[in-house]
C-alpha positions in Angstrom: 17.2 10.9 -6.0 14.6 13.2 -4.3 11.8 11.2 -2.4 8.6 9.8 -4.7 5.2 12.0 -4.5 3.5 9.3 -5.1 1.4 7.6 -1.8 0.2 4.3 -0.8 -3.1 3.5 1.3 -1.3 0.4 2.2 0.7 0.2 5.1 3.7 -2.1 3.8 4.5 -3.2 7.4 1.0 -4.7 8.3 0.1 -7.9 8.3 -3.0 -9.1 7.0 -4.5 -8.5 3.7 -5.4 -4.6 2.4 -6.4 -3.4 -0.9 -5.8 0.1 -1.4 -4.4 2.5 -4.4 -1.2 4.2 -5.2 -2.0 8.3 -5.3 0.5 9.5 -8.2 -0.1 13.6 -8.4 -1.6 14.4 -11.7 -3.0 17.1 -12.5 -5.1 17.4 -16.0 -7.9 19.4 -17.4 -9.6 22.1 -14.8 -8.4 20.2 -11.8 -5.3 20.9 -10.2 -5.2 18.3 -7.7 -6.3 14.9 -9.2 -4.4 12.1 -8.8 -4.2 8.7 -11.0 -4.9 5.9 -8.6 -3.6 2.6 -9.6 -4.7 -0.3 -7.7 -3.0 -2.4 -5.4 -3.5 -4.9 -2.8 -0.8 -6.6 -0.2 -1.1 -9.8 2.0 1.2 -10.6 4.3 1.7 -13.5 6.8 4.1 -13.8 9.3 8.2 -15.2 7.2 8.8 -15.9 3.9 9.3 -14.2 0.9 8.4 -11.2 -0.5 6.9 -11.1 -3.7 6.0 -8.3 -5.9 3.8 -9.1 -8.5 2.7 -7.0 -11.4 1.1 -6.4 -14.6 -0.3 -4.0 -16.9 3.2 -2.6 -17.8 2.2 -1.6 -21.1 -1.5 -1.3 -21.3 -2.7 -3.7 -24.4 -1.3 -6.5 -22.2 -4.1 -7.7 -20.5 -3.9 -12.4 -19.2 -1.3 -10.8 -16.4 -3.8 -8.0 -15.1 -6.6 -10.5 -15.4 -4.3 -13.3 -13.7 -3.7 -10.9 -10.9 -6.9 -9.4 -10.0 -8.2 -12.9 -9.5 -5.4 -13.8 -7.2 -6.0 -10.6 -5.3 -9.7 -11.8 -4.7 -8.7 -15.6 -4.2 -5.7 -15.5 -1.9 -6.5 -15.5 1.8 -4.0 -14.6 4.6 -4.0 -18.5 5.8 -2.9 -19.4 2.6 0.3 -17.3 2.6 3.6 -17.6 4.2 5.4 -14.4 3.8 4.4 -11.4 1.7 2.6 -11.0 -1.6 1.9 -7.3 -3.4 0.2 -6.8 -5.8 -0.1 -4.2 -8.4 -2.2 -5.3 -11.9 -2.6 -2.9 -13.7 1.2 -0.1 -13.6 -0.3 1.6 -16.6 -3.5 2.5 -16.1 -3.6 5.3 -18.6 -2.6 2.9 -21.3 -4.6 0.2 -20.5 -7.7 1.9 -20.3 -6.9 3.4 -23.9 -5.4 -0.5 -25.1 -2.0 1.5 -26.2 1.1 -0.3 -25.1 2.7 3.5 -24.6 1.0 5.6 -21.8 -1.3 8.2 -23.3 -0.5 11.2 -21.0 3.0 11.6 -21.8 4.1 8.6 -24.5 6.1 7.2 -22.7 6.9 3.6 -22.3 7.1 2.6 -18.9 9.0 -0.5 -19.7 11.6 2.3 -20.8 11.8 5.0 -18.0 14.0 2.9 -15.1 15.4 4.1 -13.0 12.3 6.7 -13.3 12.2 10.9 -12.5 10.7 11.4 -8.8 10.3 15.1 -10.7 9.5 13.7 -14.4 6.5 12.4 -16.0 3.8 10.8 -14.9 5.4 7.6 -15.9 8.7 8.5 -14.9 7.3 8.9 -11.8 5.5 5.6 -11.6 9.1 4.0 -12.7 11.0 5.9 -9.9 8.6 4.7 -7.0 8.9 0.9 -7.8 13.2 1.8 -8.5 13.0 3.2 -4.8 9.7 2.2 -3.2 9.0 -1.5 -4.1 11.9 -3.4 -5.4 14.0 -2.7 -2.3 11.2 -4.6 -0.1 11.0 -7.4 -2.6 13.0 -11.0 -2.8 11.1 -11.4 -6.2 9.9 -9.5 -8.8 7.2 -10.9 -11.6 6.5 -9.1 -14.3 3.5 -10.5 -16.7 3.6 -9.5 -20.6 2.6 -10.8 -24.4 3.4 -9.1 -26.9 0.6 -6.6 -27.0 -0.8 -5.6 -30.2 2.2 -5.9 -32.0 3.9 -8.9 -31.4 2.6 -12.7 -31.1 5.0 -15.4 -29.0 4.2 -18.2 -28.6 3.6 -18.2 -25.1 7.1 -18.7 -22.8 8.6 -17.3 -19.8 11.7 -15.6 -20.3 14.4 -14.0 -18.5 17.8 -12.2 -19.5 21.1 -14.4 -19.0 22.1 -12.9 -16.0 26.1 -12.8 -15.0 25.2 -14.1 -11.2 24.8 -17.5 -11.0 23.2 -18.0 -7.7 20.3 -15.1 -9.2 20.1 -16.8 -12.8 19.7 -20.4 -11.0 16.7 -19.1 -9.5 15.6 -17.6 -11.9 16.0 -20.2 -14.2 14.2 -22.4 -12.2 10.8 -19.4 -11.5 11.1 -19.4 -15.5 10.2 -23.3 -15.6 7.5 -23.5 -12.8 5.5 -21.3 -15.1 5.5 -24.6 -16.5 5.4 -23.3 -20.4 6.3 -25.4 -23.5 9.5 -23.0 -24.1 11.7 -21.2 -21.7 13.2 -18.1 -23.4 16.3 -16.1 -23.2 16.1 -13.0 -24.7 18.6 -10.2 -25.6 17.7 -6.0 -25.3 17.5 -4.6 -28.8 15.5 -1.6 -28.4 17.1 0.4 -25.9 17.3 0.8 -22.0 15.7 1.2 -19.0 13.3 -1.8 -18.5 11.7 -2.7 -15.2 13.6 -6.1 -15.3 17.0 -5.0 -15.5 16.6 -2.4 -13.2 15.2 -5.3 -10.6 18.0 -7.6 -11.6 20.5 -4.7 -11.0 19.2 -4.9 -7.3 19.7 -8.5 -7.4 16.4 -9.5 -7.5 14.8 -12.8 -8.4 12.7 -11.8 -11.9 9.8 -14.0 -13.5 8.8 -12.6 -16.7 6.6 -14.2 -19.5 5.3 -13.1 -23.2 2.4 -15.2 -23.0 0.9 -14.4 -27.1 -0.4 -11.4 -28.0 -3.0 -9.6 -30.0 -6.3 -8.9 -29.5 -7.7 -12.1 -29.0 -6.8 -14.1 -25.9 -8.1 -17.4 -25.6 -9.3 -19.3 -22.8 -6.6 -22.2 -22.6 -3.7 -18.9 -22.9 -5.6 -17.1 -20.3 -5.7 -20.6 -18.2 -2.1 -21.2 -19.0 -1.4 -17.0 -17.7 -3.5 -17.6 -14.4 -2.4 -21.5 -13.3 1.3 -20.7 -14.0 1.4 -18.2 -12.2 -0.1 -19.7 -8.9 2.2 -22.5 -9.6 5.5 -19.7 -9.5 3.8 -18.6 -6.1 3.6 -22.1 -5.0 7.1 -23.0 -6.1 8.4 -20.3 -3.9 7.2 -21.0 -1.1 4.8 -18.2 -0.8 1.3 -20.0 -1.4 0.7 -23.1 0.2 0.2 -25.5 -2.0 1.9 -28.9 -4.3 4.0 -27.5 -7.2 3.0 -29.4 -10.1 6.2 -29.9 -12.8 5.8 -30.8 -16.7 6.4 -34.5 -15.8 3.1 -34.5 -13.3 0.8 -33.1 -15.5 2.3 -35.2 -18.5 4.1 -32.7 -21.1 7.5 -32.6 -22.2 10.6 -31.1 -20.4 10.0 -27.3 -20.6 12.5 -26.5 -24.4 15.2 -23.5 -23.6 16.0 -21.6 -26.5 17.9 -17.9 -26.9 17.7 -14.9 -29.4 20.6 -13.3 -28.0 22.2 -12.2 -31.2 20.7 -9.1 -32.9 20.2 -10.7 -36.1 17.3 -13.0 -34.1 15.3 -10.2 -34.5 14.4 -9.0 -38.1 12.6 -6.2 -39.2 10.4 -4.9 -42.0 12.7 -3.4 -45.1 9.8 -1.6 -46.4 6.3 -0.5 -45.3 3.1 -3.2 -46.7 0.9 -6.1 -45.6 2.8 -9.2 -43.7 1.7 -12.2 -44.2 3.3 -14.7 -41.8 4.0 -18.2 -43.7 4.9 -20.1 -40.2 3.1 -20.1 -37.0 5.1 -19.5 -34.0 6.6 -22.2 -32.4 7.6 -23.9 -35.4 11.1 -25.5 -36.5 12.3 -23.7 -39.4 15.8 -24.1 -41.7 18.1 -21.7 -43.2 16.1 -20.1 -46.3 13.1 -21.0 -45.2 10.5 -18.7 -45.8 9.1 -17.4 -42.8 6.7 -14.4 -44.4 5.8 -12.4 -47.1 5.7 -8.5 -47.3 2.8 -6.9 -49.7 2.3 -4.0 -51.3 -1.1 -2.7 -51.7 0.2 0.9 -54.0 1.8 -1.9 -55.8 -0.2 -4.7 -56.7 1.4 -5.8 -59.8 4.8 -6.2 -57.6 5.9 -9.5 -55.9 6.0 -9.6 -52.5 9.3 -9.1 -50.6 10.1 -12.6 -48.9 11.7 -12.6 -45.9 14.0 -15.6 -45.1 15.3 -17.5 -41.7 19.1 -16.7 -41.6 19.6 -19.9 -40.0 18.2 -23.0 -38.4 16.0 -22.4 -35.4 12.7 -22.0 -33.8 10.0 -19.2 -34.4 9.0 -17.6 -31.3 7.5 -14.5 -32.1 6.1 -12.5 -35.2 4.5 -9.8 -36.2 1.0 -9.2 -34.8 -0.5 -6.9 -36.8 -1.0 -7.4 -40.7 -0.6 -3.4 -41.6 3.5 -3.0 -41.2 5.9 0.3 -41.4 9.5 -0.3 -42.6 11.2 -1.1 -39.5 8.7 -2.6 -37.6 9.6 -6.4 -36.0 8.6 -9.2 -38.7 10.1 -12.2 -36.8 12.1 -13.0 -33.6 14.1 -16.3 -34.8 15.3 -18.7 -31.7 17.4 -21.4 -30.8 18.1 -24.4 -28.4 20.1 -22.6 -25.5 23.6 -24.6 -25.2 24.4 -27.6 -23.0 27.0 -25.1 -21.0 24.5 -22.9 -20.5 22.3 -24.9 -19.2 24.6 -26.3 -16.8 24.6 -23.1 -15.1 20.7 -23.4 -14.2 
């Protein structure tokens, strides 16, 4: 691939602790040489890991790009043994706008890996960590919910990985975020996300879907910022005692999977949904798990939509307004013990 165009104020190589921007050439309206500056900040402190840390991936995301710009003010250079950057918000278009899909080019960054050094804008953005950033990095976090559209029940997550020295650690990042559930998840709606391109370079990847929506709430945001420092603590980046489940009193963190595609169903026709079980709720085969209205159609019973089998609800549909073929529910289910034996 041809070299990025995009340039960094900070000087990777330095030790210390810089804030600066990223300089991605975009030119728009009557100006033909304005650039989109997306904030970033690195410290570094003699060996140890490097981390790259990020948020903002699609722009109505906002506990990781909060969580972040915090630790960017917080974290000292004393505190640090090895190397942290820091990028909070990738999308900046779209999170200024609250769109999950950038507004310059509709694109979705978590679909443009490896990226277009010669594409758009976001393609561009893609390309530069792909070439830039995940080379430099032992670990790569990546902080979501489920935007506007989806609601989890808050979880770290990763993909099942075929390296077992990579999913181990992984496996054990996912439980230092110290969440109720642990989630594997399967790729249903196409390619090119920033996690599998990171795992591709064998790279350790932390990811979460910590809720969604409009609303976040101050334990979610609390849960978002303290799990995170805990994952930087764990390792071996922040100085710092990592705290497990069992020291602050909860239950072992729960693994569950949706790695078949029928875990994920979607809307048969266009209405109102009206989730009948919150997430993180048992549920049985048959069990109702929400009800699909019709507001052209008053007089019609609503379409019921049904668990196919015995598991756990860990996501569902955010927004009440639905279009046929929009994601109702993401039905889980306790990861096996042979599985597990692999973490």
């Amino acid at each position: 691939m041809s070299k990025s165009p995009i340039r960094s104020s900070i000087d990777y190589e330095q030790q210390g602790k810089q804030w600066g921007t990223l300089s991605v050439p975009y030119s728009y309206n009557l100006s033909g040489w304005s650039q989109l500056q997306i904030p970033i900040a690195q410290i570094a402190n003699g060996e140890g890991p490097t981390v790259l840390l990020m948020a903002g991936n699609h722009g109505d995301e906002y506990p990781g790009q909060i969580a972040i710009m915090r630790l960017m003010r917080e974290l000292n250079v004393e505190q640090i043994n090895g190397r942290v950057i820091m990028i909070p918000i990738l999308n900046v278009p779209a999170s200024k706008a609250s769109t999950r899909l950038s507004p310059v080019d509709g694109k979705n960054l978590n679909r443009c890996f490896p990226g277009d050094p010669v594409g758009t804008l976001t393609e561009v953005i893609a390309h530069y960590l792909t070439t830039e950033l995940f080379p430099q990095a032992d670990v790569v976090i990546d902080l979501h919910t489920g935007g506007r559209g989806v609601y989890f029940y808050p979880c770290a997550h990763m993909h099942l990985v075929d390296d077992l020295e990579q999913r181990q650690k992984m496996a054990r990042g996912a439980m230092a975020y110290n969440t109720d559930f642990a989630f594997l998840y399967a790729d249903i709606a196409g390619t090119g996300l920033l996690p599998v391109e990171a795992e591709s370079q064998g790279k350790v990847v932390i990811t979460t879907e910590l809720g969604g929506g409009e609303v976040t709430s101050q334990p979610l945001h609390q849960l978002s910022q303290s799990g995170l420092r805990n994952v930087l603590v764990h390792l071996g980046l922040v100085e710092g005692e990592v705290q497990t489940r069992e020291s602050l009193g909860l239950a072992p963190t729960r693994w569950i999977e949706a790695l078949d595609a029928k875990d994920y169903l979607f809307s048969p026709e266009s209405g109102l949904y009206e989730s009948l079980v919150d997430v993180g709720q048992d549920v049985a085969a048959g069990q109702p798990l929400g009800a699909l209205h019709f507001p052209e159609r008053p007089d019609r019973e609503p379409t019921i939509i049904e668990a196919h089998s015995d598991g756990i609800l860990i996501a569902h549909r955010g927004p009440t307004v639905t279009n046929q073929g929009d994601i109702l529910v993401c039905l889980a289910h306790n990861v096996s013990p042979d599985v597990l034996k692999t973490f």
